[in-house]
C-alpha positions as CSV (number, residue, x, y, z in Angstrom):
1,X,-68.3,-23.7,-9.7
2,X,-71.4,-25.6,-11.1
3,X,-72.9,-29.1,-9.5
4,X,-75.3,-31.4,-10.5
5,X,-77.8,-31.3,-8.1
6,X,-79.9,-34.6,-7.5
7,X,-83.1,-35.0,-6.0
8,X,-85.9,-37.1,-5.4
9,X,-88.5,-36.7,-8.1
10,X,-91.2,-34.0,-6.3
11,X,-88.1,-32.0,-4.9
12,X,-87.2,-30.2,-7.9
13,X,-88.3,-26.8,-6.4
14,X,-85.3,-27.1,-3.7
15,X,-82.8,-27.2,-6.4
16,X,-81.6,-23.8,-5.5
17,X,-81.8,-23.7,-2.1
18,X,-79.6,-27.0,-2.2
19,X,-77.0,-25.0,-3.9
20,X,-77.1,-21.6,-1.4
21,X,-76.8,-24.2,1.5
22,X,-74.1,-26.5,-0.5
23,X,-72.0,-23.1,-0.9
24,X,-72.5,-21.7,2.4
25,X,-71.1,-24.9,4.3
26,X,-68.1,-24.6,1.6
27,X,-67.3,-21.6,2.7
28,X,-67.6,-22.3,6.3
29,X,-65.4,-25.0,6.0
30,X,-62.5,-23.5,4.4
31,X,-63.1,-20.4,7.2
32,X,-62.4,-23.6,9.6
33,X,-59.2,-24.5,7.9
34,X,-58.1,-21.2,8.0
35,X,-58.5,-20.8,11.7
36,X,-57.2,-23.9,12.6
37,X,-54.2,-24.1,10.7
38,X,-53.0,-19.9,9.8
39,X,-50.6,-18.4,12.0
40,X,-49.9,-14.6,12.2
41,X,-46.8,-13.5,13.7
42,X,-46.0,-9.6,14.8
43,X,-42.3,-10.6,15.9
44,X,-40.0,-11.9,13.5
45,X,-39.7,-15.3,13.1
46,X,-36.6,-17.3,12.6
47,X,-36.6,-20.9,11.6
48,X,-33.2,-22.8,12.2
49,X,-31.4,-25.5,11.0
50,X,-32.6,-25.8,7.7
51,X,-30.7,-26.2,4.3
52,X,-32.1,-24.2,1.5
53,X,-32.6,-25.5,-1.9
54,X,-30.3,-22.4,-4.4
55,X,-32.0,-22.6,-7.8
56,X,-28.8,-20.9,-9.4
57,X,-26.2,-23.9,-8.2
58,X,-29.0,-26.2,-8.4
59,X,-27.6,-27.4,-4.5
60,X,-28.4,-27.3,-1.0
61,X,-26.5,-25.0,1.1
62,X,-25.1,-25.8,3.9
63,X,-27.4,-25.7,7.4
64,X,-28.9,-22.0,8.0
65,X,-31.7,-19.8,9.8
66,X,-34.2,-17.5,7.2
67,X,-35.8,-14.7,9.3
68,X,-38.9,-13.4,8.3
69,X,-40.5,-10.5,9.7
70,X,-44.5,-10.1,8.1
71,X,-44.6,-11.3,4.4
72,X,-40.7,-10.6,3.7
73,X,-37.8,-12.5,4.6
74,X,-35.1,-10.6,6.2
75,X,-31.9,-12.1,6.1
76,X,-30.7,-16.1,5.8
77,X,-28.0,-16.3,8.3
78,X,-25.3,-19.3,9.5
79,X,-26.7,-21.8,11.3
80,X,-24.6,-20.9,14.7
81,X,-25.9,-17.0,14.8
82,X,-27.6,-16.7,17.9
83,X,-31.3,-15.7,18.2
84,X,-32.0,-11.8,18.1
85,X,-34.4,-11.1,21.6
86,X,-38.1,-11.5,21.1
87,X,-37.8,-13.8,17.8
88,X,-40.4,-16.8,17.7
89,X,-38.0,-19.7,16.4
90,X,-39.1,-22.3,15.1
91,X,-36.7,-25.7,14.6
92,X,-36.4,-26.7,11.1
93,X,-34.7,-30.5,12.4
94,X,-32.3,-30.1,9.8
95,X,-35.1,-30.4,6.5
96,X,-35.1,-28.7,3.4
97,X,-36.7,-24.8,2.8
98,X,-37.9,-24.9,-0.6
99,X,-39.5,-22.6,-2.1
100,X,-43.6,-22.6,-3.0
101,X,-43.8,-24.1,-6.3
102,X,-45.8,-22.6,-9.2
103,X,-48.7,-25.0,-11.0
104,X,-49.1,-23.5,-14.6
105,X,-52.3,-24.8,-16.0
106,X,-55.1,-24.5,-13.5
107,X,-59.0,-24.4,-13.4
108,X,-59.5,-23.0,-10.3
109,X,-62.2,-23.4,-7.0
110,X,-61.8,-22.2,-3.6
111,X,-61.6,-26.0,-2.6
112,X,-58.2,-26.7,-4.3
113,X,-56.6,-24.0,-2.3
114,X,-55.8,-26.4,0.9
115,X,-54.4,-29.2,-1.0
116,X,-52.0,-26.9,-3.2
117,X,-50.7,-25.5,-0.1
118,X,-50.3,-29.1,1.5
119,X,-48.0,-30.0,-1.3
120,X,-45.9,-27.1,-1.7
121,X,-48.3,-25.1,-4.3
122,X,-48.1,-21.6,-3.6
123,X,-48.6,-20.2,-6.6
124,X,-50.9,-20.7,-9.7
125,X,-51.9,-19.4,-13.3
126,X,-55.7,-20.0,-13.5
127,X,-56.1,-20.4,-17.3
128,X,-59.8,-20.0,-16.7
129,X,-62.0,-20.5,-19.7
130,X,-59.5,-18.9,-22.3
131,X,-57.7,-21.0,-24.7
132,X,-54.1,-19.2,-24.5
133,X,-51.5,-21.8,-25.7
134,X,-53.8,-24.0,-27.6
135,X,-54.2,-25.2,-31.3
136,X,-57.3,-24.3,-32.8
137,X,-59.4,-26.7,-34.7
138,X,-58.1,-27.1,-38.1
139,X,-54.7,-25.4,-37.0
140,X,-51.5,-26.4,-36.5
141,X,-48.5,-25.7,-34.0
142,X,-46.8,-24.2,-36.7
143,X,-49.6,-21.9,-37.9
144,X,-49.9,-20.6,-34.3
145,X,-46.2,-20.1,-34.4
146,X,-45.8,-17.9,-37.6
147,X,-48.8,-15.9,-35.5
148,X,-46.6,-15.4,-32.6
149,X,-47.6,-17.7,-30.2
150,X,-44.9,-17.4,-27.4
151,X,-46.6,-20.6,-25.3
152,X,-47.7,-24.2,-26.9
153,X,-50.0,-25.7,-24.3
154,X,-50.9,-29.4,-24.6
155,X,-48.4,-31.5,-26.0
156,X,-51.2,-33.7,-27.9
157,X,-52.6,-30.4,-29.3
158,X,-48.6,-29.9,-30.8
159,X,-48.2,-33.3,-32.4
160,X,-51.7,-33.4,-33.5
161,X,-50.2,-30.9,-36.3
162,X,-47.8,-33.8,-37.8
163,X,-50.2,-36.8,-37.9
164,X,-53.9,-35.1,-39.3
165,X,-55.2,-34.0,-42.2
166,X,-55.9,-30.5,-43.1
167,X,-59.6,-31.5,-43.6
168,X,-59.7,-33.6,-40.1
169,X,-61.7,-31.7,-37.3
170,X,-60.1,-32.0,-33.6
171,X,-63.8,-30.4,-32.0
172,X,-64.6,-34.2,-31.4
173,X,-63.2,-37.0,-29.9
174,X,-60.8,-37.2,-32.5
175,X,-58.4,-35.2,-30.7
176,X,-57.6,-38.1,-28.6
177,X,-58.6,-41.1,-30.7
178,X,-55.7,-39.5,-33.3
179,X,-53.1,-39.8,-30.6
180,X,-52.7,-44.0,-31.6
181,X,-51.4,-42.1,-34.9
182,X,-48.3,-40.7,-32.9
183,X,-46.9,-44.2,-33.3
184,X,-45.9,-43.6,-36.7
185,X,-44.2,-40.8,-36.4
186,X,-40.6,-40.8,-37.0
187,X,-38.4,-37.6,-34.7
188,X,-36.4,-37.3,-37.0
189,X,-38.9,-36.4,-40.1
190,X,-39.1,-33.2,-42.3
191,X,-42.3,-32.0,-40.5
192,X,-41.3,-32.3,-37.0
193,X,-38.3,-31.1,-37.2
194,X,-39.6,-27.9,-38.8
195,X,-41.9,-27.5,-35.6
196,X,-38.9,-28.1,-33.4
197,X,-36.5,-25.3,-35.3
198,X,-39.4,-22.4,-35.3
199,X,-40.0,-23.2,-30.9
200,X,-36.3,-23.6,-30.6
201,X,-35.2,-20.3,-33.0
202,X,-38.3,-18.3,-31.5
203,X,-37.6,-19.0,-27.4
204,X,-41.4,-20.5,-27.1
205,X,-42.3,-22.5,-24.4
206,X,-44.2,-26.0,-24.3
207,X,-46.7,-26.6,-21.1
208,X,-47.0,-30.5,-21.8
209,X,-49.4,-31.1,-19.1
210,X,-47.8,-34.9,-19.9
211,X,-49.7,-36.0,-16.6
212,X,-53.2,-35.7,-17.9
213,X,-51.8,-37.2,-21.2
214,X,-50.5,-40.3,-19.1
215,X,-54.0,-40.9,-17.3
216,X,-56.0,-40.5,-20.5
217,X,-53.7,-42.9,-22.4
218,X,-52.4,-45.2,-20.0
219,X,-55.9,-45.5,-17.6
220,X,-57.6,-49.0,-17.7
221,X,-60.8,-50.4,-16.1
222,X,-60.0,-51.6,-12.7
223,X,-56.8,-50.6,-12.3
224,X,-55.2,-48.2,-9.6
225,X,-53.5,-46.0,-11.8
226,X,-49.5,-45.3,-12.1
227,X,-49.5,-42.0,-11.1
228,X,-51.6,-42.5,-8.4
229,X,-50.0,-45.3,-6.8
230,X,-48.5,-43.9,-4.1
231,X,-51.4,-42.3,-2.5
232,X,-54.3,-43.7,-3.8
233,X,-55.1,-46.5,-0.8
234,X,-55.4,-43.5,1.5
235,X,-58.2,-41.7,-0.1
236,X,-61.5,-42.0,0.6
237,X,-63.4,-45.2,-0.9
238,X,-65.6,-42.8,-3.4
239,X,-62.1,-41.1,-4.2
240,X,-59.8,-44.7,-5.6
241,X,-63.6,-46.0,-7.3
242,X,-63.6,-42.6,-9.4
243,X,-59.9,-43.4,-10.3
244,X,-59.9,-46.7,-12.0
245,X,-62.4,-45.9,-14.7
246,X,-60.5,-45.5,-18.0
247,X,-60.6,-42.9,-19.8
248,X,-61.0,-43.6,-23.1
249,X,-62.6,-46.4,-25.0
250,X,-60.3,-49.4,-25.4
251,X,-61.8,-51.7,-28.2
252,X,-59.3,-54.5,-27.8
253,X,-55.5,-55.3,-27.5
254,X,-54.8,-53.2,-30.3
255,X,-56.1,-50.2,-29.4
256,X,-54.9,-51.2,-25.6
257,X,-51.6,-51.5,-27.2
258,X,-51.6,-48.1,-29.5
259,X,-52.4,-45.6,-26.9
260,X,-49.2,-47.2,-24.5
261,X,-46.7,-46.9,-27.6
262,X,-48.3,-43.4,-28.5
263,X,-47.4,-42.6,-24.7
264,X,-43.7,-43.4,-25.1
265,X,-43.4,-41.2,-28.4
266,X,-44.8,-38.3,-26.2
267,X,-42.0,-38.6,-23.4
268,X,-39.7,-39.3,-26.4
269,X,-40.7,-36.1,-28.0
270,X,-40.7,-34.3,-24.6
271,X,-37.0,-35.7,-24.2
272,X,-35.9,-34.6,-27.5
273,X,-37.1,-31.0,-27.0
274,X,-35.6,-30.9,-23.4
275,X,-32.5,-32.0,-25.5
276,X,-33.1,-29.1,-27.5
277,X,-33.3,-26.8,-25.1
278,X,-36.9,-25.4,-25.0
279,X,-38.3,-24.5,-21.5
280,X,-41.1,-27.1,-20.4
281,X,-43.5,-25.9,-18.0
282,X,-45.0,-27.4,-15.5
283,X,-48.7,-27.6,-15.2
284,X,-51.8,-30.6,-14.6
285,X,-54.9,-29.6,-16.1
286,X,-55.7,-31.7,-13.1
287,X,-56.2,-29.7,-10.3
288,X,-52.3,-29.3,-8.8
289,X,-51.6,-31.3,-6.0
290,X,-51.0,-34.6,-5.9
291,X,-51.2,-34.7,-9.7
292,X,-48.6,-31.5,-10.0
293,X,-46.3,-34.5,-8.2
294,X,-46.8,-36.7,-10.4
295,X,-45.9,-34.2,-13.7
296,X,-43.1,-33.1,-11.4
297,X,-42.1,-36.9,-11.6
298,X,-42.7,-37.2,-15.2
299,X,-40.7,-34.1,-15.9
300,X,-37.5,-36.1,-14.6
301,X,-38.2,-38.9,-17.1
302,X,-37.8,-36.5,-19.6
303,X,-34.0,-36.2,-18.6
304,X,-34.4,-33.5,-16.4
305,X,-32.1,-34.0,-12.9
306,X,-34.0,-33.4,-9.6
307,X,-32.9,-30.5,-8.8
308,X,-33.6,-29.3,-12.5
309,X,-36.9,-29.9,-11.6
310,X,-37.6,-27.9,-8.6
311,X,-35.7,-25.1,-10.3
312,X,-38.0,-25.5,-13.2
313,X,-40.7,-25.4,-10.8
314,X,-40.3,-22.4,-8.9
315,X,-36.9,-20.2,-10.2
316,X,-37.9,-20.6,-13.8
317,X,-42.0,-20.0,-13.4
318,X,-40.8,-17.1,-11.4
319,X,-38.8,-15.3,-14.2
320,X,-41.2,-16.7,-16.7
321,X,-43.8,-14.8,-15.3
322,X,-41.5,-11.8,-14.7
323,X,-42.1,-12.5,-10.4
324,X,-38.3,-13.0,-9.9
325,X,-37.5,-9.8,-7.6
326,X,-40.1,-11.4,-5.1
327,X,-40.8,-15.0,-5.4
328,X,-38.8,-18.5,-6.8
329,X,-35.9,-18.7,-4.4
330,X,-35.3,-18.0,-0.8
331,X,-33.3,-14.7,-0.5
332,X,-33.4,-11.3,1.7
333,X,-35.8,-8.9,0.9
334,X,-38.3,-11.6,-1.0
335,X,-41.8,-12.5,0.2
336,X,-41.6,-15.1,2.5
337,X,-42.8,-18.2,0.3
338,X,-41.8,-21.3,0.8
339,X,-42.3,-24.7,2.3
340,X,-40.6,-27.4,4.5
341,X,-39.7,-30.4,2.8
342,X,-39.0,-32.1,6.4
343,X,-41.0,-34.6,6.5
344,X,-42.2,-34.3,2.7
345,X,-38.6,-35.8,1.7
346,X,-39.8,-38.8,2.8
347,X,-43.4,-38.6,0.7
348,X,-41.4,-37.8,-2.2
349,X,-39.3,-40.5,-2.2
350,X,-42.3,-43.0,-1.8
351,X,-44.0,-41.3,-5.3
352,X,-40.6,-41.5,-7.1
353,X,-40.1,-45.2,-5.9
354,X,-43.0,-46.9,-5.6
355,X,-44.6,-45.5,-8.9
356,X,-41.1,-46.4,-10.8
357,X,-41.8,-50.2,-9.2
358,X,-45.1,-50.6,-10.3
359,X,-43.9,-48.9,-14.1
360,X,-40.9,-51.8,-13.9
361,X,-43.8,-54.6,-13.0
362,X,-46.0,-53.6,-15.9
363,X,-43.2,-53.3,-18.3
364,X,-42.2,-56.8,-17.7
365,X,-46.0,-58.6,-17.5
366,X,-47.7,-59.6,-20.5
367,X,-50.3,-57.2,-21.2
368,X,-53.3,-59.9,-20.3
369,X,-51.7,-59.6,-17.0
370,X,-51.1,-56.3,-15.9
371,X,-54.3,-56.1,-14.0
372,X,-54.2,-58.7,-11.7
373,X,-50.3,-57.9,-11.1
374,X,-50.7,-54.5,-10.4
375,X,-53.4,-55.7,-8.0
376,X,-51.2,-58.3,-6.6
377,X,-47.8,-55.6,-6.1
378,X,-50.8,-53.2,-3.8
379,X,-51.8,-56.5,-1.8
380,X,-48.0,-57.5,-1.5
381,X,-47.2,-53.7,-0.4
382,X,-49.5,-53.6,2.1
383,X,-49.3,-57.0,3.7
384,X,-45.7,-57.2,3.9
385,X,-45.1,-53.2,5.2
386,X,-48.2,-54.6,8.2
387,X,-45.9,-57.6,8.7
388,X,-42.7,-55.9,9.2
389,X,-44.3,-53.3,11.7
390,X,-45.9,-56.0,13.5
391,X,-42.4,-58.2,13.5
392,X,-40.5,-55.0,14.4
393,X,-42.7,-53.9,17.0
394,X,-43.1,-57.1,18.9
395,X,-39.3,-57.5,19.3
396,X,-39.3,-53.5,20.3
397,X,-41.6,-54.4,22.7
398,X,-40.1,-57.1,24.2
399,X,-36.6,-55.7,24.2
400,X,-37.3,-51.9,25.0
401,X,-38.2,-52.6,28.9
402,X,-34.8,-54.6,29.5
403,X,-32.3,-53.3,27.0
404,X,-33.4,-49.8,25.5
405,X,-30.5,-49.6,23.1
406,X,-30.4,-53.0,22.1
407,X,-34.1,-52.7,20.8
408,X,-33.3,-49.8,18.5
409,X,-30.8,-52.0,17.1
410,X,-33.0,-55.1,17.0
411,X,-35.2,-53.0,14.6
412,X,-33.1,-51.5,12.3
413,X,-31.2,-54.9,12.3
414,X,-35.0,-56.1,10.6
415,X,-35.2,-53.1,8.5
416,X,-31.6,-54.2,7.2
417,X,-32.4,-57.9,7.0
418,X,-35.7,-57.0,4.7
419,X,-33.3,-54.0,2.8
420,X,-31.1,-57.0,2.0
421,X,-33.4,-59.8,1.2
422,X,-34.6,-57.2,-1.7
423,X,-31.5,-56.3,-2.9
424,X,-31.1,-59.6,-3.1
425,X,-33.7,-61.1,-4.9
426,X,-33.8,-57.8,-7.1
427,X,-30.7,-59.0,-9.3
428,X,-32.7,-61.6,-11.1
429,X,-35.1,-59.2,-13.0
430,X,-33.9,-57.6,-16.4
431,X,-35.5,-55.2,-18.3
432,X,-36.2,-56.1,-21.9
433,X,-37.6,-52.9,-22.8
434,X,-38.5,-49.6,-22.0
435,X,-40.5,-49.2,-19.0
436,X,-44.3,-47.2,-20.2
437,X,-45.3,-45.0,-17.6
438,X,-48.5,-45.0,-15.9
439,X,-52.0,-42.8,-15.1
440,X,-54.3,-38.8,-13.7
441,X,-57.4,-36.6,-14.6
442,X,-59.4,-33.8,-16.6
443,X,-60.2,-32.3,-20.0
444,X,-56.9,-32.3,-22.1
445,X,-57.4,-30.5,-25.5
């Protein structure tokens, strides 16, 4: 992968050199993680007291123990067999076996390998520099379709086709400022639903990559975005200033206003074709990771169910990419590939929660003051959550030495007191509208 190099004027001999040495400590780095955090087992390994997520019944089953002996999985057994001798067992604490999770739409380095695996990635299509899925300039969705395409990627590249002219060239910035046009666009219209009855009669499937859509439209100067909300405070301080940049140029309250509504109209088409039937697939245009999250989360504002989504993300890319006999679920005789969602459950619920607050907040704020109250909901986060530890933990502190049990109860007692106070006050906000989802990032189109 190419860097800009940048040097002090008189240096420009050691631009090479700075690459060969910028490559080597890559590599060596990765060879670190590897060591560090890879395990190789010769026995076979059983993992107990885990509940497997079943793609076909869309449901967890009740608690079990996967063996796997090498790459394979060997048998998922009831949760009271007893260990076979020489087994390395592991204790799953009653979490969830998923299995690893496919991101469709990736531009691939060597660096992006640790974070997919982190969040449950265990497989990806690397689109590389090909343009498979997309419109061409001067083309439309439908054109591609009477040619055969069996993939659309790029949602914004589909509904391009319905709002330009023939004469209107997308090989410019164009291909995003025309997105305010989506706006206009009635569903229900003689053109779109043409487009809908050719993917629908034809099986073809749509990779939205709506979370790159969401950053590029929905990003604003200064602003932590939506759909990075949940995480973005832990990042490194280079990391969050990269993330608040928009995007895209916006003029003035207008223009502000447009790309949100055009926004909506995409997750209202995206809802209409789930409706419809046609297989979405998941995939960022973002790197995976975190981002793959956050189209995981979009995917369920779409009208998918939960559990529709993490079928759609590993069952169905499976079969779509004809891997079914050996990845996409957890059963006997497949490769061992999946993922705990132990102590990820609780991750999870944090990026569905916290990003659906700050999505209610904005809805509800005028727009001249969505800034400062995004701002204000991260200060009021973190000072509130650093409270509550500190009020919890003092009374635990206290308490623990004389009455052990009584402190546990002291705490959760707090814990319910601030659940409550929430609940509480959360009954006087109504939702006029729509909520507008919020923001990622790469090259969409």
């Amino acid at each position: 992968m190419s860097h800009m190099v940048l040097v002090r004027e008189g240096y420009e001999q050691e631009e090479n050199r700075l690459r060969t040495l910028a490559a080597e400590l890559s590599a060596q780095r990765l060879e670190r993680i590897q060591q560090q955090t890879a395990h190789y087992f010769k026995q076979p390994v059983r993992i107990r007291n885990v509940r497997v997520f079943d793609p076909h019944t869309l449901t967890l089953r009740e608690p079990a123990s996967v063996v796997f002996l090498g790459r394979t999985i060997s048998s998922v057994q009831p949760a009271d067999r007893p260990d076979s001798p020489g087994e390395i067992v592991i204790d799953g604490k009653g979490g969830t076996l998923i299995a690893g999770m496919f991101e469709m739409h990736g531009h691939r380095s060597q660096e992006q390998g640790p974070l997919d695996l982190a969040t449950g990635i265990t497989s990806v299509r690397d689109m590389g520099n090909a343009n498979a899925g997309h419109v061409p300039a001067f083309g439309t969705a439908d054109g591609m379709l009477d040619a055969s395409y069996d993939e659309l990627t790029h949602i914004n590249q589909l509904m391009l086709g319905w709002v330009l002219k023939p004469d209107e060239d997308t090989r410019s910035l164009l291909r995003f400022t025309a997105m305010k046009r989506f706006t206009l666009l009635a569903l229900d219209s003689a053109p779109v639903l043409a487009t809908l009855k050719r993917i629908t009669s034809r099986g073809v499937a749509v990779e939205p990559t709506v979370a790159i859509h969401e950053a590029g439209m929905l990003s604003r100067d200064g602003q932590i975005p939506v759909g990075q909300a949940s995480y973005l405070e832990h990042m490194p301080i280079g990391y969050q200033r990269d993330a608040k940049p928009a995007w895209f140029a916006i003029e003035g309250p207008e223009d502000d206003a447009a790309f949100r509504a055009a926004f909506v109209k995409i997750m209202d088409t995206l809802r209409l074709m789930h409706q419809r039937g046609v297989l979405l697939i998941p995939g960022t245009d973002l790197g995976g990771s975190f981002a793959y999250h956050r189209e995981l989360e979009l995917f369920e504002q779409m009208g998918l169910t939960r559990a529709e989504v993490i079928r759609g993300a590993t069952w169905d890319m499976a079969r779509y990419l004809g891997a079914d006999q050996t990845l996409g679920s957890i059963e006997p005789r497949k490769l061992a590939d999946f993922f705990s969602a132990a102590w990820r459950a609780c991750g999870i619920g944090i990026g569905l929660s916290f990003p659906g607050l700050s999505v209610l907040m904005l809805d509800l704020s005028p727009q001249h003051e969505q800034g400062r109250n995004s701002s204000a909901l991260q200060r009021c986060d973190a000072l509130a959550t650093t409270a509550a530890l500190a009020l919890a933990g003092i009374a635990f502190a206290q308490m623990q030495r004389m009455q052990p049990g009584l402190a546990f109860a002291v705490v959760f007692a707090i814990a319910a007191v601030i659940v409550g106070l929430g609940a509480w006050r959360a009954w006087r906000v109504a939702v006029a509208c729509r909520a507008t989802p919020g923001a990622r990032r790469s090259d969409f189109g």
